[in-house]
N, C-alpha and C positions, 0 to 999 in steps of 0.2 A: 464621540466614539473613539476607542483605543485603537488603534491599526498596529499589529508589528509588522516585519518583514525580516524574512528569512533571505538570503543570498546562498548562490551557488558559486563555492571556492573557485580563483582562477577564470572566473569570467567577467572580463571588463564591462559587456554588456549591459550583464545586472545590475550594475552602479548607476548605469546610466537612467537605464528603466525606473530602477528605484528612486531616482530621482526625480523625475517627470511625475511618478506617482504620486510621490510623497505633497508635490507640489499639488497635486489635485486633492489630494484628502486634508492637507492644511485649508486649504479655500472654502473647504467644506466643516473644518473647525474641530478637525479630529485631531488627537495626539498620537506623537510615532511612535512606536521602540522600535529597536532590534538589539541584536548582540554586538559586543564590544567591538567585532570588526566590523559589522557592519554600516555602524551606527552614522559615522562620517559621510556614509552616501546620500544621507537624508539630509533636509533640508537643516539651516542649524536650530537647535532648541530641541531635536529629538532626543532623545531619555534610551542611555545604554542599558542593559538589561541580560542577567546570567541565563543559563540556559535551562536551570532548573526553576526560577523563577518567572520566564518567560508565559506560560499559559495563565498564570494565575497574574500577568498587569497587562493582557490584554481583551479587547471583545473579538477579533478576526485577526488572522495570520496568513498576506501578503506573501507566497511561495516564489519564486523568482528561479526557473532553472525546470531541470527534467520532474521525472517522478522518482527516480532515487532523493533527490532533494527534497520532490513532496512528504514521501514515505518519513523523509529525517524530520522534517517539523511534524506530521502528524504523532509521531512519537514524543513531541516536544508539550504539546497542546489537546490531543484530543482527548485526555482522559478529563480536562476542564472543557469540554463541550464547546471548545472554543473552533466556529467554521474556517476551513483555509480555502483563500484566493488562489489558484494556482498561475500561473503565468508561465508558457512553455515557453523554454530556452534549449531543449534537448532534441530531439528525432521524433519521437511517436507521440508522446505528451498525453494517456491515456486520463491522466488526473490532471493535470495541470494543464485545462481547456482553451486558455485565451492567451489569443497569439498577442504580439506588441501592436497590432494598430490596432486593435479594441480593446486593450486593459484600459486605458484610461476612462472611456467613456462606461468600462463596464465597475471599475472601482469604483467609481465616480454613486454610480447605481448601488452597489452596495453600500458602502455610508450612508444614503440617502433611505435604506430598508427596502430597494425596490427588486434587488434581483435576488432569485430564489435561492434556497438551499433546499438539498439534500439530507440523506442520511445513507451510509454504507453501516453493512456491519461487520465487525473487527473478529477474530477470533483471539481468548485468550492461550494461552501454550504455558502448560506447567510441565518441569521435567520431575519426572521420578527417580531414583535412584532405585539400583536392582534388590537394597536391601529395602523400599518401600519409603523413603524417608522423602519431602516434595524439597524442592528444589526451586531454584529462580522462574518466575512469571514472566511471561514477557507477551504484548499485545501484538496483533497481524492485522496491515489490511488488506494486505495481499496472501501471504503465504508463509507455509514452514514446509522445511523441506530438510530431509532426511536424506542423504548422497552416502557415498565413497569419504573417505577419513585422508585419505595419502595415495594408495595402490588404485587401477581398474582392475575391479571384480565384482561378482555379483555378489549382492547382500540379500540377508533371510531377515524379513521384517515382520512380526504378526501384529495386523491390523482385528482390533474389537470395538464394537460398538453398544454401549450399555452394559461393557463386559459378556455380550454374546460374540462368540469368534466369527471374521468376514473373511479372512483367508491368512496364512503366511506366504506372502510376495514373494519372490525370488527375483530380484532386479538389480537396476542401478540406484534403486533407491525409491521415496514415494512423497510424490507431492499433495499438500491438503489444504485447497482455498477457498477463500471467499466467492460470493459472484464477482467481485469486484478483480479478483485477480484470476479470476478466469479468462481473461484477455492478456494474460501477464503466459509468466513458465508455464502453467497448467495446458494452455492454448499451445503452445508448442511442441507439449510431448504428446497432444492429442486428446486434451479434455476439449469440454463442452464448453461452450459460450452459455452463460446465464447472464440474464437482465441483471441492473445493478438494484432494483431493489427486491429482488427475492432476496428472503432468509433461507441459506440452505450452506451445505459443507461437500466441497468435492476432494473426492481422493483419486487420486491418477499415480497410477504406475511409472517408473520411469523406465523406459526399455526392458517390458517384462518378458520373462522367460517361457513364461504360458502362453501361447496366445488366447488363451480364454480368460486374460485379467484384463478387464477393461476396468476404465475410469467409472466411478459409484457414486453418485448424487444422495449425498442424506439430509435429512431434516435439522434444521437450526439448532434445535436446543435437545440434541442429542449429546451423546457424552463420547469421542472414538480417543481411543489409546492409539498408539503405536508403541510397538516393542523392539531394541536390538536382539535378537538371537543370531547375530551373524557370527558370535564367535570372536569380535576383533570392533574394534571402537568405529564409529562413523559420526558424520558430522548431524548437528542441525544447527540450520540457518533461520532467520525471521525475516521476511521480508529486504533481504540481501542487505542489512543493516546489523545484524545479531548475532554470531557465531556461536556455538558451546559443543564441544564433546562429548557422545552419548558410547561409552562403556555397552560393552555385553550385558546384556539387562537390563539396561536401563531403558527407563519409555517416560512418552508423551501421551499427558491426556491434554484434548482441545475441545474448548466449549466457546460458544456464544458470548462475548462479553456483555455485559448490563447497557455499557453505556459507546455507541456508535459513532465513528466518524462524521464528523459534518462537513460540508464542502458546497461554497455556491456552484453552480451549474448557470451555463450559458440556454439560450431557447431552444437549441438543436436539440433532438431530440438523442437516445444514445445508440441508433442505427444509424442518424446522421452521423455521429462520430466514428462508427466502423465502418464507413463507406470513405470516408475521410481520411483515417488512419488506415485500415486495410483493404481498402478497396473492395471490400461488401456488398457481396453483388453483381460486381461484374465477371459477366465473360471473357475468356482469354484473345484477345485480339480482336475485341469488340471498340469500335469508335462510336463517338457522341452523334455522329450521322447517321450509323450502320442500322 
């Protein structure tokens, strides 16, 4: 089996870990890659590897670091159906499930085909320009997100779905995720928590002006635009990895992508994990006695 491994910049940690790993997946008869800086962390005879070339020379992809690091290798790798290992080195680690004293025994498991994967599903994000012409693609597993350009003020956004109109927003902007980053931005400005594997698309207002706009759960393989009509240029972002410029007129349509993120998963179930990461569940100054 091919294992890469991705590293998070500036963490001496990761080297470490990657190295331990590395030592368990050799025993097991698998070959390494990573990227040119990484490469040295591995044990020696691992195989350096570009970053465009990386999905296509491995079978799984070794995450080492938060879920911004996740999110960078899934952009590396998931359009090649290739699963990612995450390994949490960050604070919350909502994708990158296994802490350091069970990566090994659970890497160990994957090489060996024993521990599961998943499937999330991605949104693609095509921009349009306001003369109608399409514009760069870019995949989400979490989110795109439509804010402020420079200035605080409110922005006029018109949201359609199948090209039937669902409202023009008046806010700080509008967020539109997966299940999977509905525990991400969406959760914070007041969306819903969805299971990771429902197919479905949330749109959440960000500090809307109405209070009659709430967050809108639609169906997977629906088609929503978003439109600037603000008047003045604003951002969108992908997955806090993606940056571009959306001009007066111009808009986002997002669909379903074909082909889904994969990612092993530990036994816990994914309430285990929000009770774990946000404390799910509990009462406010409730103890394990009480």
């Amino acid at each position: 089996m091919r294992f890469g491994f991705l590293l998070k910049r500036g963490k001496p940690e990761a080297r470490a870990i990657a190295a331990e790993l590395g030592r368990v997946l050799r025993g097991q008869g698998c070959h390494l890659f990573a990227l040119e800086e990484d490469v040295s962390a591995l044990p020696p005879g691992s195989e350096a590897v570009s970053p465009e070339r990386l999905g296509e020379s491995i079978d799984a992809l070794a995450v080492l670091g938060g879920d911004g690091t996740f999110l960078y290798g899934a952009g590396l790798v998931a359009d090649q159906g290739v699963p990612l290992f995450g390994v949490n080195l960050g604070s919350l680690g909502f994708m990158t499930y296994f802490g350091r004293t069970e990566a090994g025994a659970a890497i160990e498991a994957a090489a060996l085909g024993r521990l599961p994967i998943e499937e999330r599903m991605r949104l693609g994000v095509t921009i349009r320009s306001a003369g109608g012409a399409l514009g760069d693609t870019r995949n989400a597993v979490n989110d795109a997100v439509i804010a402020q350009h420079a200035i605080a003020r409110l922005l006029d956004l018109e949201a359609r779905l199948d090209g039937t109109p669902i409202a023009t927003y008046k806010a700080d902007g509008v967020i539109v995720s997966t299940p999977t980053g509905s525990t991400a931005y969406t959760l914070a400005a007041g969306g819903p928590i969805l299971t990771p594997d429902l197919e479905a698309l949330v749109l959440t207002p960000i500090c809307p002006h109405a209070l009659t706009n709430r967050p809108l759960v639609m169906r997977a393989d629906a088609r929503l635009s978003v439109t600037n009509v603000s008047g003045d240029a604003v951002t969108l972002t992908i997955d806090g990895q993606w940056v571009r410029r959306l001009e007066n007129g111009d808009a986002i349509e997002i669909r379903k992508t074909e082909r889904p993120l994969r990612m092993y998963r530990p036994p816990k179930s994914f309430f285990g994990v929000l009770r774990q990461k946000l404390s799910w569940g509990e009462r406010p100054g409730a103890t394990s006695g009480g």
